[in-house]
C-alpha positions in Angstrom: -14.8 -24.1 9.1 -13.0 -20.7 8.9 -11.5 -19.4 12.8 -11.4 -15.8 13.0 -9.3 -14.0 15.6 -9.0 -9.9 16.1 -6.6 -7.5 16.1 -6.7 -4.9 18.5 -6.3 -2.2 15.8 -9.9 -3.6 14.6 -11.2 -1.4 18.3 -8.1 0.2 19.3 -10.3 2.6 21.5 -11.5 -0.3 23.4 -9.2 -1.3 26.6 -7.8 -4.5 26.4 -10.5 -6.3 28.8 -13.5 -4.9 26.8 -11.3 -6.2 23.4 -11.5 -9.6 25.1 -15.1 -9.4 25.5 -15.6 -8.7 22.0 -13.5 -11.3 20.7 -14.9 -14.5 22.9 -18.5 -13.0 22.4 -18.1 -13.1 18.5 -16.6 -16.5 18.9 -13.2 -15.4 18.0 -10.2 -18.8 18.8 -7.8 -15.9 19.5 -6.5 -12.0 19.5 -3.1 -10.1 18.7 -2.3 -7.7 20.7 -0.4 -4.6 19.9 2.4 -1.9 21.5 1.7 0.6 19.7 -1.7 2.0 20.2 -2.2 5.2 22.4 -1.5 4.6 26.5 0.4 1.8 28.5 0.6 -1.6 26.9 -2.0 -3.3 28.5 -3.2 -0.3 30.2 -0.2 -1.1 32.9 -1.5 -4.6 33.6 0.7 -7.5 34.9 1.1 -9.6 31.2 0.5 -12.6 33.1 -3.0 -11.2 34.5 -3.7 -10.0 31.2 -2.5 -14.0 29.1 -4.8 -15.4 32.4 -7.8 -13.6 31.7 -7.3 -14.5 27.5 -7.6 -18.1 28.3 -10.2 -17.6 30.7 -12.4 -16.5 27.9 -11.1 -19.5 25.9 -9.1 -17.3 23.4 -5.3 -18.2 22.1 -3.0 -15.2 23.0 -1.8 -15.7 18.9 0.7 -12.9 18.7 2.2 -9.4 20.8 2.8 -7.0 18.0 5.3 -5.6 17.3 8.9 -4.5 16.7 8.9 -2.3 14.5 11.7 -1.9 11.7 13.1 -5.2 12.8 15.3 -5.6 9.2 17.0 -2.4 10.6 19.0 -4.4 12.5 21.6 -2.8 15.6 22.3 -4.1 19.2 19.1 -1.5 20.5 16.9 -3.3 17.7 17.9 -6.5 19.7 17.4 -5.4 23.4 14.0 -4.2 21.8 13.2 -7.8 20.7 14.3 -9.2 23.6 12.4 -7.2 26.0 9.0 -7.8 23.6 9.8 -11.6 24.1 9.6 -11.0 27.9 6.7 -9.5 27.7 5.4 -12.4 24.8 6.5 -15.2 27.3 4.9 -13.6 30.6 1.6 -13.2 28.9 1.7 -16.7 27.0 1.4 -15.5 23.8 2.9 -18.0 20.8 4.6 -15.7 19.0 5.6 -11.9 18.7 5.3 -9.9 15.2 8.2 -8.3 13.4 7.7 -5.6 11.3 10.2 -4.4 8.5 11.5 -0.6 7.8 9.3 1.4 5.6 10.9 4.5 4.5 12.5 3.8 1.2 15.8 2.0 2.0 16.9 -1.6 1.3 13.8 -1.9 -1.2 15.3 -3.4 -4.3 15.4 -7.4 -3.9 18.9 -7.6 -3.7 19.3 -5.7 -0.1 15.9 -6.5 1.0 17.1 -10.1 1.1 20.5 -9.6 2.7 19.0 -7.4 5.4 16.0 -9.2 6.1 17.8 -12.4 6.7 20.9 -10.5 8.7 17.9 -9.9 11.0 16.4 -13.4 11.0 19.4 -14.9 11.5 19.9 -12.9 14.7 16.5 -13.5 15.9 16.0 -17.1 15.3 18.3 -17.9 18.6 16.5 -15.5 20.5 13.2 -17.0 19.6 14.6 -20.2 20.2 15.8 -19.5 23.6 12.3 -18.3 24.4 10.3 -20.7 22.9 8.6 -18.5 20.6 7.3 -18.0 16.9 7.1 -15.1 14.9 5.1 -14.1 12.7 6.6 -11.7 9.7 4.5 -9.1 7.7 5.8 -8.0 4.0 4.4 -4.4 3.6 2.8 -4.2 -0.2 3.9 -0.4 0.0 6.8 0.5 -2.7 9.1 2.1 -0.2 9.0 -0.9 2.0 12.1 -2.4 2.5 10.5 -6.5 2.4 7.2 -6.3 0.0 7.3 -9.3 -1.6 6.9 -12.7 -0.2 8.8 -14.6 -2.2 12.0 -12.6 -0.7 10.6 -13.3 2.6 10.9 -17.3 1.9 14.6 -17.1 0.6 15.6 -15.7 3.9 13.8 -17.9 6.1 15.3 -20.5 4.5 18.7 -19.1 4.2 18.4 -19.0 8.0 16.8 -22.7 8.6 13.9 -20.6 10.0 11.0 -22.8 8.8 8.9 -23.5 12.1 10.0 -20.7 13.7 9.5 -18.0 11.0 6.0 -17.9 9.6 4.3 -14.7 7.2 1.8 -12.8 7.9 -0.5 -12.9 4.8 -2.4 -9.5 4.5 -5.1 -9.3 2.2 -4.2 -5.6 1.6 -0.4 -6.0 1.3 -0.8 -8.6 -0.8 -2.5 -7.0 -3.4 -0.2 -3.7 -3.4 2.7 -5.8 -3.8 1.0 -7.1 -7.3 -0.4 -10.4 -5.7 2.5 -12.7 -6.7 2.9 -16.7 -5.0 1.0 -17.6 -1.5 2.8 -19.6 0.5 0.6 -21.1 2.6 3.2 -24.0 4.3 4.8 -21.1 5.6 1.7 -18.7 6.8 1.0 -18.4 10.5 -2.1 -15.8 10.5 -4.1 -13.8 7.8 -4.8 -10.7 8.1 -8.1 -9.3 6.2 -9.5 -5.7 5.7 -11.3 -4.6 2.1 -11.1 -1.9 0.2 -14.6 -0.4 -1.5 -12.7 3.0 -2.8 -11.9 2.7 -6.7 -8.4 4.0 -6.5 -5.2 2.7 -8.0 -3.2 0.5 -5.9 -0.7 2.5 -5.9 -2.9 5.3 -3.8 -4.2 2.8 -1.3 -3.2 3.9 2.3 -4.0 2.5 5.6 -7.1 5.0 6.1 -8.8 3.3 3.2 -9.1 -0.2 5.3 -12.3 -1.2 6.3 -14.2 -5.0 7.0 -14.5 -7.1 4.4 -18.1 -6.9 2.4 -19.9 -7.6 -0.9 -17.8 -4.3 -2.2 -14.5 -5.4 -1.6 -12.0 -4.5 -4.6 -8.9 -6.3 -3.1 -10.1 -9.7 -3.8 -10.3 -11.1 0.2 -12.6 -14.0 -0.2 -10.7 -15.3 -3.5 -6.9 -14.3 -1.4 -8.5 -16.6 1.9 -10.0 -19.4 -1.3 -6.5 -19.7 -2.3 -4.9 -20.3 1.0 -7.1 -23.2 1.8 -6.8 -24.7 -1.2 -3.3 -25.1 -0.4 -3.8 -26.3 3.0 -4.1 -23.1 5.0 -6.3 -23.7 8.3 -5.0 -21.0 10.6 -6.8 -17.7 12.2 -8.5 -14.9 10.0 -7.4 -12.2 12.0 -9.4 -8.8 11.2 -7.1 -5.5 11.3 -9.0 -2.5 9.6 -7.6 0.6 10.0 -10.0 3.0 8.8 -11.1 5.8 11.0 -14.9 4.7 10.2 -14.8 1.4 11.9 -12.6 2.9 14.7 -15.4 5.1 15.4 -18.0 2.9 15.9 -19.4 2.6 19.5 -20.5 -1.0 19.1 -18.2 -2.6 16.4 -20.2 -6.4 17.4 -22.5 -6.1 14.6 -20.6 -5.0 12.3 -17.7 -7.5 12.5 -20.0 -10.4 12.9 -21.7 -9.7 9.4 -17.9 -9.4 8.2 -17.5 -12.8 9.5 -21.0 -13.8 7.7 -20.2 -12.8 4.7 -16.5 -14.3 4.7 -17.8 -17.6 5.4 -20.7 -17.4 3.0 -18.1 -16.4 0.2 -15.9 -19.0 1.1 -18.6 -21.9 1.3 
């Protein structure tokens, strides 16, 4: 049985209680939350108010997103870390998100390895220290400075990372970045949103992200097959970022027959 979970970019206009609502009423196990849509995080709340109410509605707190750049590493990217963490730990949530730099530099394999795991390494004891996860998102985009997974591995390893360090497998970035090996041993959360526009790859943007349906060109339900079939049980986290399904009043129906037709698909 597939668990879904939301990301708040799937209703970014809705405040964080409302996004709670819509999560526990589709039956969602958990939601990430995110710094970086418009307004206070949390709308000001205390985090501990807002991780209270979560479990009150019987969702996981999965993952606070995110630090942004996080292979960028400097002694402000770390007091940025750390004060995410704080916010991670007060709420409850199990782990934070890291992000990597995506503007051209440190994009062949060589350097996207060495800074990626200068950055893990620094992180891991931070983590540690806070009893946190956290969950690392390859960007399929050309100028992105950790787009393919495989790297990703070598420098969790390199840093004896494994059960701290988990990917982020989304559908979307996977297929920009050509597809290429699934770890699944080492995913913590899958992120889904289609694609129904026949464009190159190479065009795909962020605006062209919408639920998962029938017209899907990015291959979601075979990406989410393959994952199980190598032992993958963890959330399907929806994070479309198309104005279209950011505009919708009522986004309940629409996600639920997203959900239908995921599980349908994947029998």
């Amino acid at each position: 049985m597939l668990s879904f979970a939301l990301n708040h970019m799937t209703a970014p206009r809705l405040g964080w209680q409302a996004f709670a609502d819509l999560a526990a009423g589709l039956g969602c196990v958990g939601v990430e939350c995110r710094n970086d849509l418009p307004g206070v995080l949390f709308g000001g709340d205390d985090p501990a108010t807002v991780g209270a109410a979560l479990r009150a509605r019987g969702l996981r707190f999965l993952a606070l997103a995110e630090v942004k750049m996080f292979n960028d590493w400097s002694d402000a990217k770390a007091a940025e870390a750390e004060a995410l963490m704080k916010i991670a730990v007060a709420a409850g949530a199990e782990a934070i998100s890291l992000i990597p730099r995506n503007d051209g530099v440190a994009t062949e394999r060589d350097e996207s390895l060495r800074v990626t795991t200068h950055a893990l390494r620094e992180i891991l004891p931070m983590l540690r220290g806070h009893g946190l996860k956290a969950m690392v998102e390859p960007l399929g985009f050309a100028v992105c400075s950790l787009r393919y997974k495989d790297v990703l591995a070598k420098a969790i390893e390199a840093v004896g990372g494994d059960g701290t360090f988990f990917m982020v497998h989304d559908t979307f970035h996977h297929a920009l970045a050509g597809f290429g090996p699934i770890y699944p041993e080492l995913t913590g959360i899958v992120h889904v949103s289609g694609v129904t526009d026949m464009i190159y790859l190479d065009d795909m943007r962020d605006p062209h992200r919408v639920l998962v349906d029938a017209d899907d060109v990015l291959g979601n339900v075979a990406q989410i097959r393959t994952l199980q079939a190598g032992g993958y049980v963890g959330p399907i986290s929806f994070e479309p970022f198309a104005p279209s399904v950011h505009a919708l009043d009522t986004p309940f129906a629409a996600l639920a027959a997203s959900m239908a037709h995921i599980r349908a698909a994947c029998g």
